[in-house]
C-alpha positions as CSV (number, residue, x, y, z in Angstrom):
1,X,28.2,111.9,-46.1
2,X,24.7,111.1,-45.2
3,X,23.8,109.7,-42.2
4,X,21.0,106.6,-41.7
5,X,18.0,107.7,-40.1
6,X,16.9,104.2,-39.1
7,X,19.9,104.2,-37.1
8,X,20.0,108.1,-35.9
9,X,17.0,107.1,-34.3
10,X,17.7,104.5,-32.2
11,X,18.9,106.4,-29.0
12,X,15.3,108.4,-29.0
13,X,14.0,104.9,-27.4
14,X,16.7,103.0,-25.6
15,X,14.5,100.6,-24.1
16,X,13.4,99.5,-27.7
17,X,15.5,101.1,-30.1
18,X,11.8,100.7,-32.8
19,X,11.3,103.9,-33.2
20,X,12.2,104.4,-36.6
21,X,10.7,101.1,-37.2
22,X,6.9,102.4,-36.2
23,X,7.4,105.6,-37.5
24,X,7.6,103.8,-41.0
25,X,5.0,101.4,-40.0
26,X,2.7,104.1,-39.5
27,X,3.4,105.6,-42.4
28,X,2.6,102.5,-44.2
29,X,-0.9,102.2,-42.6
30,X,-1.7,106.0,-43.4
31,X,-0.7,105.3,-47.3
32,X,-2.9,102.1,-47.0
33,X,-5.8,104.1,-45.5
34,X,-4.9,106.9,-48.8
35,X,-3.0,109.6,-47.1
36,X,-0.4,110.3,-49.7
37,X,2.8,109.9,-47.9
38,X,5.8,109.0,-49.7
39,X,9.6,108.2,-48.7
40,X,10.6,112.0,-48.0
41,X,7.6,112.6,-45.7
42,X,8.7,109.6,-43.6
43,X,12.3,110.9,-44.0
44,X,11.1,114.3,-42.4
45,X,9.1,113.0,-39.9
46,X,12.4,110.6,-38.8
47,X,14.4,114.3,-38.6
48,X,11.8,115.7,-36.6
49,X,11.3,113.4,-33.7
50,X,14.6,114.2,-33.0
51,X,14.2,117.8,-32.1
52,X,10.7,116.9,-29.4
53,X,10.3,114.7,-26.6
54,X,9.0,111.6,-27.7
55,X,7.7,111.3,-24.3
56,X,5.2,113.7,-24.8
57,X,2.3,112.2,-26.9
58,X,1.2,115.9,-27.5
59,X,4.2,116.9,-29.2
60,X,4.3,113.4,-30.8
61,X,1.1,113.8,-32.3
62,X,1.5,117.6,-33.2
63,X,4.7,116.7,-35.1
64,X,3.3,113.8,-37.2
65,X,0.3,116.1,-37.8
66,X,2.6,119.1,-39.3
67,X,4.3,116.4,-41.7
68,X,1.5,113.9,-42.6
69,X,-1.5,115.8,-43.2
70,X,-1.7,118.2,-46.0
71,X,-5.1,118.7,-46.8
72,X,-8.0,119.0,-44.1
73,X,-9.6,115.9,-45.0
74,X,-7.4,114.1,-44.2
75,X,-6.9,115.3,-40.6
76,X,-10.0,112.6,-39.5
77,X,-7.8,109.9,-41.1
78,X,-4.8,110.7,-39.2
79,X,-6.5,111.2,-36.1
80,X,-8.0,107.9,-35.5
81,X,-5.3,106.0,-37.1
82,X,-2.2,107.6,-34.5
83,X,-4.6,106.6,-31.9
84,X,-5.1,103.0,-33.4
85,X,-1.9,102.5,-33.7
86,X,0.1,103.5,-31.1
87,X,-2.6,102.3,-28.9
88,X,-1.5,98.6,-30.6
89,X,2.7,99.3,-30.0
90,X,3.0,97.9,-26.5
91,X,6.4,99.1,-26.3
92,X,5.2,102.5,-26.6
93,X,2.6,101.9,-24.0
94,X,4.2,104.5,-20.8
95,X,4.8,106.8,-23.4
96,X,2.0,107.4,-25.0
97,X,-0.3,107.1,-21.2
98,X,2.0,110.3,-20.5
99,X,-0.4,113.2,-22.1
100,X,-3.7,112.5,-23.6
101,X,-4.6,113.0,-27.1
102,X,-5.5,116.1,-28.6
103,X,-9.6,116.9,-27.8
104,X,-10.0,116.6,-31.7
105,X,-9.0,113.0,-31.6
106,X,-11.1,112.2,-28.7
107,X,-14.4,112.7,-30.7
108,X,-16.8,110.3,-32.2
109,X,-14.9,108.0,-34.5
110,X,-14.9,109.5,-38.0
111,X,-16.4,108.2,-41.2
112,X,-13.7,106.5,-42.1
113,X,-13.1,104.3,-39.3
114,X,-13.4,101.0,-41.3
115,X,-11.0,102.1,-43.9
116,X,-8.5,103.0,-40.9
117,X,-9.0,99.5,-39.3
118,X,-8.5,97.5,-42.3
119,X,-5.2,99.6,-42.9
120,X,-4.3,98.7,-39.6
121,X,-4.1,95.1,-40.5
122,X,-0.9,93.3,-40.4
123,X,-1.2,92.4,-44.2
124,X,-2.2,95.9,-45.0
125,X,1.0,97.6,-43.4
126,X,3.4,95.1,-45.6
127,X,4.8,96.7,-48.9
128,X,1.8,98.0,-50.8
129,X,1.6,96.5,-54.1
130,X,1.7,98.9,-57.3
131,X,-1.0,99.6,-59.3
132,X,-0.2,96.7,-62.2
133,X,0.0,94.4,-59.4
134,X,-3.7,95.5,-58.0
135,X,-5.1,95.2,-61.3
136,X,-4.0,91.6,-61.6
137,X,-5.3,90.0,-58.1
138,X,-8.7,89.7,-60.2
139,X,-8.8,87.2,-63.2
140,X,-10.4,88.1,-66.3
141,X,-12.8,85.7,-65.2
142,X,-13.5,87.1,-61.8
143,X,-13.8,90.8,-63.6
144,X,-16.5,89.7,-66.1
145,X,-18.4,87.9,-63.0
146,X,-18.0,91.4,-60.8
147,X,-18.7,93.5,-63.5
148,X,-21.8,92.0,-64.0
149,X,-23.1,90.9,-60.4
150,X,-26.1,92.5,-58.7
151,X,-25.1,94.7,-56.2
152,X,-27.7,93.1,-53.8
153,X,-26.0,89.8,-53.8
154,X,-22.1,91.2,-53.5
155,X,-19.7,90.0,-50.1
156,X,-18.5,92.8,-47.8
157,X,-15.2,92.0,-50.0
158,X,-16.9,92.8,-53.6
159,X,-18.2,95.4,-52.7
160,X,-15.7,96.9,-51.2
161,X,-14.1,96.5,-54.6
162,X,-17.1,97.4,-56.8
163,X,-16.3,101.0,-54.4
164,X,-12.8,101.1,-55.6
165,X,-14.1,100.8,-59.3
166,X,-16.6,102.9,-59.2
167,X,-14.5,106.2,-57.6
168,X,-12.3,105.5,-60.6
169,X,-14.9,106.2,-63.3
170,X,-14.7,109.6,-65.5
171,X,-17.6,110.9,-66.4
172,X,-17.3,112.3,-70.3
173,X,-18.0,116.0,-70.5
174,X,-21.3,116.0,-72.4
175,X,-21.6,119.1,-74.2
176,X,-23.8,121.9,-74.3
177,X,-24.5,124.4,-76.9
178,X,-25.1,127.8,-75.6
179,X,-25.1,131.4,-77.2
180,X,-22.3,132.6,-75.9
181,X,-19.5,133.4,-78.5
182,X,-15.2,132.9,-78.3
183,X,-12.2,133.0,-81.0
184,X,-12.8,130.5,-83.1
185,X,-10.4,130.0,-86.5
186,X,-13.4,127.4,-87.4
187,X,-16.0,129.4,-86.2
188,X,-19.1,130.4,-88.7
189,X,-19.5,134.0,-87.3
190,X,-17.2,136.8,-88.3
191,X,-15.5,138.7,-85.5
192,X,-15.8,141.9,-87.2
193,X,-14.1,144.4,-84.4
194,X,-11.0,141.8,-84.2
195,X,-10.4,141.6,-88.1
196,X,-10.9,145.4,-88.5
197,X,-8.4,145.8,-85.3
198,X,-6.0,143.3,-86.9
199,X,-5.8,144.6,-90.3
200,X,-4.8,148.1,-88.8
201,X,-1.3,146.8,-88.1
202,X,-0.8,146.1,-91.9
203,X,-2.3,149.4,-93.0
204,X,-5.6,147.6,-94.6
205,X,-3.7,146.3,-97.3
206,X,-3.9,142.7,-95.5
207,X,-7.2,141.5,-94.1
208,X,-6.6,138.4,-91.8
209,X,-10.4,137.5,-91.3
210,X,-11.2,136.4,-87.7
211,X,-14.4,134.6,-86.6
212,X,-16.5,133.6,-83.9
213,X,-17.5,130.4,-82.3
214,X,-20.1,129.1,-80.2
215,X,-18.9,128.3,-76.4
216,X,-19.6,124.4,-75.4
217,X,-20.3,124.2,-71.8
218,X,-20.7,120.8,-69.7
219,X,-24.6,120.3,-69.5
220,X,-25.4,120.1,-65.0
221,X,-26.9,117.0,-64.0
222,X,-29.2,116.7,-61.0
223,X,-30.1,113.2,-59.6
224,X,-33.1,112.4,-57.4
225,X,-32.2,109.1,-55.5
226,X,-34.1,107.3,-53.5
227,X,-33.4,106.3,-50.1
228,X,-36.5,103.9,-48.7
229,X,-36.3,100.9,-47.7
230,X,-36.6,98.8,-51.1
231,X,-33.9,101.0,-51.9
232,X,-31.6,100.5,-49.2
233,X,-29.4,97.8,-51.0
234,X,-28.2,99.9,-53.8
235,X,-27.8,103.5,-51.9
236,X,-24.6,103.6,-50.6
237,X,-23.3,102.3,-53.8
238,X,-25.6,105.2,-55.9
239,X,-23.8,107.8,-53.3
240,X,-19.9,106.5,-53.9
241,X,-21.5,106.6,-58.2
242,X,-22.6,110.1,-57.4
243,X,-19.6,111.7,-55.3
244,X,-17.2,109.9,-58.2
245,X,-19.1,112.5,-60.8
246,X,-19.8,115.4,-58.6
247,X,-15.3,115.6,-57.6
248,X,-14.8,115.1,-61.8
249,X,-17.4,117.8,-62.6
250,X,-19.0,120.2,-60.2
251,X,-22.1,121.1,-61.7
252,X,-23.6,118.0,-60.3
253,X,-26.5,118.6,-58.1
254,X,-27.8,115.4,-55.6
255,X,-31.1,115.1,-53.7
256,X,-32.1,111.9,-51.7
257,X,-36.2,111.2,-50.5
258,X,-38.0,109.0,-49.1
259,X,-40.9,110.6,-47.2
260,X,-39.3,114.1,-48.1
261,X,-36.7,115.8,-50.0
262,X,-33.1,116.8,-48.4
263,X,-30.2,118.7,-51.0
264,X,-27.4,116.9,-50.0
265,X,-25.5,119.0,-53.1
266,X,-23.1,120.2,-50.8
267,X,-22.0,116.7,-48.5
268,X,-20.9,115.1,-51.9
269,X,-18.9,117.9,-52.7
270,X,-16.1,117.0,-50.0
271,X,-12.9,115.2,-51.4
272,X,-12.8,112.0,-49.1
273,X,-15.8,109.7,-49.8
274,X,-16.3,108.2,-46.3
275,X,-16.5,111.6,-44.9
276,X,-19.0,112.9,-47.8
277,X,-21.3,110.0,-47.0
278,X,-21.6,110.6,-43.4
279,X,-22.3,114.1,-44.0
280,X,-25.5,112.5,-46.2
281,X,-26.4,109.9,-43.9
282,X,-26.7,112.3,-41.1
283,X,-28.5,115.3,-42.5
284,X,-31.3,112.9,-43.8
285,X,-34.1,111.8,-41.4
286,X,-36.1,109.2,-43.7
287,X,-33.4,106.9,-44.6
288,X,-34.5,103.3,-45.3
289,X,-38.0,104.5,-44.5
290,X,-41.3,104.9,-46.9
291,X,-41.6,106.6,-50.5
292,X,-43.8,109.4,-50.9
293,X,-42.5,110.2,-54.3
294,X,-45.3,112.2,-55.8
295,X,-44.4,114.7,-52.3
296,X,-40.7,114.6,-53.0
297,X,-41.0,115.4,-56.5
298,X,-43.4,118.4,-55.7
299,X,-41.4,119.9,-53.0
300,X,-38.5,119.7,-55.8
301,X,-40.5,121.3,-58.5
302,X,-41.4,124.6,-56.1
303,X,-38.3,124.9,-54.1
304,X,-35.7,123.8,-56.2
305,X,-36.7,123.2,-59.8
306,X,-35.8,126.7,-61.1
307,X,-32.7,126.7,-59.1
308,X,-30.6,123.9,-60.9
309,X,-32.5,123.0,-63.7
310,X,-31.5,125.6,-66.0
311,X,-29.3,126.0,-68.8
312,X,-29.9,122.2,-70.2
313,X,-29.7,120.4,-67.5
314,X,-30.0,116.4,-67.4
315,X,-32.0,114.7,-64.6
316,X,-31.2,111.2,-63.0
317,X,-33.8,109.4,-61.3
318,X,-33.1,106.8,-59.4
319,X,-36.0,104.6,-57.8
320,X,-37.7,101.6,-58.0
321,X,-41.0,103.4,-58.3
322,X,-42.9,101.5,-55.5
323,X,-44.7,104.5,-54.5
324,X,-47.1,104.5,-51.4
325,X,-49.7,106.6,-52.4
326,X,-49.8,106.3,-56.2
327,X,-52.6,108.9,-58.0
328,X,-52.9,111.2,-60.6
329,X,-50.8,114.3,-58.4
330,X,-47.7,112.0,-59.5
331,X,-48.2,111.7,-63.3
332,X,-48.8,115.9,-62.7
333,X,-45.3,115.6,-60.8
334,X,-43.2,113.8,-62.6
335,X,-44.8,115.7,-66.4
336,X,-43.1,118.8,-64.6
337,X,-40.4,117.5,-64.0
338,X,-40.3,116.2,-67.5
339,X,-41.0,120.0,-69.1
340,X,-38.7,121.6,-66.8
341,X,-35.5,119.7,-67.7
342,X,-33.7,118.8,-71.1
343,X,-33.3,115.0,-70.8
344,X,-35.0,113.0,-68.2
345,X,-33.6,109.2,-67.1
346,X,-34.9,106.9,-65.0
347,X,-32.8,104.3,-63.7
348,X,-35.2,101.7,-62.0
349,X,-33.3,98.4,-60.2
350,X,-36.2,96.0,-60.8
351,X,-35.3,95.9,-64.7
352,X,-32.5,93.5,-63.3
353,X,-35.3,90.6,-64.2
354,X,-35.5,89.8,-67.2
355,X,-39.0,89.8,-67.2
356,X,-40.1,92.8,-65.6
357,X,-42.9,94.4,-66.6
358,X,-44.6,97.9,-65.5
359,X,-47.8,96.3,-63.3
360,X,-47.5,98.9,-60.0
361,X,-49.7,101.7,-60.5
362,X,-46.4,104.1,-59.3
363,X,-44.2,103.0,-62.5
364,X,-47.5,103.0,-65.2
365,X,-47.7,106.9,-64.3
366,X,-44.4,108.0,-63.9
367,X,-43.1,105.8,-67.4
368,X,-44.7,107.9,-70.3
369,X,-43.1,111.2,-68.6
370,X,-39.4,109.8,-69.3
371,X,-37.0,109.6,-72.0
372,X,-35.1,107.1,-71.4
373,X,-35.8,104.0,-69.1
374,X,-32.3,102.4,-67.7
375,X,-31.3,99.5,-65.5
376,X,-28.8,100.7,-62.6
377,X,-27.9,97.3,-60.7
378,X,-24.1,96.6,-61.6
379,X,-21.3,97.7,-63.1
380,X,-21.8,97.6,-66.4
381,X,-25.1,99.7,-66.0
382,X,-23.5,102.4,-64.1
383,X,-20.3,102.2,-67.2
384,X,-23.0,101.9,-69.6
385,X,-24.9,105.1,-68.4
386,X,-21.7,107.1,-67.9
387,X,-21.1,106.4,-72.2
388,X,-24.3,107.3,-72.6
389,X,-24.6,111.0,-70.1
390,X,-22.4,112.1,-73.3
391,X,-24.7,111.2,-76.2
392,X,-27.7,112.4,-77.6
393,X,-30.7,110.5,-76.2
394,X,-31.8,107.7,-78.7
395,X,-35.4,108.6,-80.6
396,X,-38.3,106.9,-79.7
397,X,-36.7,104.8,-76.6
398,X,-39.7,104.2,-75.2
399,X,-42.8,103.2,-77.8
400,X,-42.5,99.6,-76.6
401,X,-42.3,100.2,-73.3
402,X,-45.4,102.6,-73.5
403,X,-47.4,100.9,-75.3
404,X,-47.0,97.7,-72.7
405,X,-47.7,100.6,-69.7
């Protein structure tokens, strides 16, 4: 016979008897804020309250903790949404004044505070829809208008959805060639220990030829953004692009300048996105500031140049080109740059306009040392340059451009 939680757990709080009924509440809000927590976690959670002293905030929080939070990333999420929340039940209130929070919670609020807040919203702790019903709030109208909308003149709202599209692109694996050899039925090289090996378990009278292949390896990309203050309208959006790669394929590599250069390689790296941002945002010192990118793009060539650029790698830069103090040290720069890596994109906001053309002095020198020249101000530039990270860069992209420069 099995027994109703929802109703087991109404002698835990007499005065009320809603315990069960925040206890899925919050679960809700968690899911809505991305936690993964499903029917049996709530289940489990219901089973253990029963065995503590709800009266304890402590052992309140220490028990939701155990059951909610399986991954460490997630522990900032929790953390700031038990305290939102149970903050908001006024029927909980002399409870949960009893014991204070654990010293964890009663930091600085985390990165993803906003997220937290919005999933504490009456309409966000209804029934979640399911994925087929998310993908239909949007007309096909509305898509084609998002999909192709500068991120400069998006709402809060649109861009909060141009997020969620963006953490959901796959970056193709573009291949690599190397030298390095594997089993291979179609391979071209013969595997001459492995056929010799093989035809000594037939007595040589059948030879089973075995051959060798070439090993295809995921070529690293390495993307320079930049962070001044013309910038400062597409970063965060660039970043959420960026971390969406660099969790599908880890040889991703990220530096941000503006007036100098800061690796920020390891920040994207971290599975939640809010969290991953911070980290950038407050290990750089120039953000929104000025562009120095002939000093940004010589402190990368001598510090970190020989580090990730090898074995093929691709190179992503990402700047208007305004540069303060345009002269001939950046065409020296940026040719580096250009020698040092296999495939060199620029991906330059102002091509937005229709008809933009290469007047400052900054985008006349850094243009001829490029191979391909791409816009990066919506969603179909950042899907188009995903298609095209997997192809082989088109010949001659540039003659009209450099002949205009």
């Amino acid at each position: 016979m099995q027994r109703n939680p929802m109703a087991a757990m109404d002698h835990l709080n007499p005065a009320t008897g809603r315990m069960a009924d925040n206890v899925v509440g919050f679960a809700r809000a968690l899911r809505a804020a991305g936690l993964p927590v499903g029917p049996g976690a709530v289940i489990d959670a219901l089973d253990a309250l029963q065995l503590i002293d709800i009266g304890q905030r402590a052992d309140l929080y220490a028990t939701l903790e155990a059951i909610f939070v399986k991954r460490r990333e997630h522990l900032l999420i929790f953390e700031q949404a038990f305290a939102l929340f149970f903050r908001a039940a006024e029927d909980w209130q002399n409870m949960l004044d009893s014991i204070p929070l654990p010293d964890a919670a009663k930091k600085k609020p985390p990165p993803a505070s906003r997220r937290v807040q919005e999933a504490m919203s009456p309409s966000a702790t209804r029934d979640l829809p399911s994925a087929e019903e998310q993908e239909l709030r949007l007309a096909v109208s509305d898509k084609e208008i998002l999909q192709k909308k500068d991120f400069a003149q998006m709402s809060a709202a649109e861009i909060a959805e141009v997020t969620r599209a963006i953490a959901r692109m796959k970056l193709p694996q573009a291949e690599l060639r190397t030298r390095r050899v594997r089993p291979d039925k179609r391979g071209l090289k013969l595997d001459l220990r492995r056929t010799l090996r093989a035809s000594l378990r037939s007595g040589g009278e059948i030879v089973d030829i075995r051959r060798l292949g070439l090993i295809d390896k995921p070529a690293p990309i390495v993307a320079l953004l930049d962070i001044s203050g013309s910038m400062s309208e597409y970063t965060r959006l660039f970043l959420h692009f960026l971390h969406a790669i660099t969790d599908d394929r880890k040889r991703v590599s990220t530096f941000l300048f503006g007036t100098r250069l800061t690796n920020v390689t390891r920040a994207l790296r971290q599975r939640d996105p809010d969290e991953a941002l911070a980290s950038c945002t407050s290990s750089v010192e120039d953000w929104a500031g000025g562009t120095r990118i002939a000093t940004s793009l010589h402190s990368f060539n001598k510090l970190w140049a020989r580090r990730v650029l090898g074995q093929g790698a691709i190179v992503l830069l990402i700047s208007d080109g305004l540069e303060r103090e345009a002269d001939t040290k950046l065409a020296f720069e940026m040719d580096r740059l250009h020698r040092s890596c296999r495939r060199l994109i620029w991906l330059n906001p102002l091509l937005r306009y229709q008809g933009f053309e290469p007047r400052a002095q900054g985008i006349k020198m850094m243009l001829p040392h490029v191979d391909e020249f791409r816009p990066v101000h919506n969603l179909t530039s950042m899907q188009t340059l995903v298609e095209a990270l997997s192809s082989a860069p088109p010949p001659h992209h540039f003659s009209a451009i450099r002949s205009a420069a």
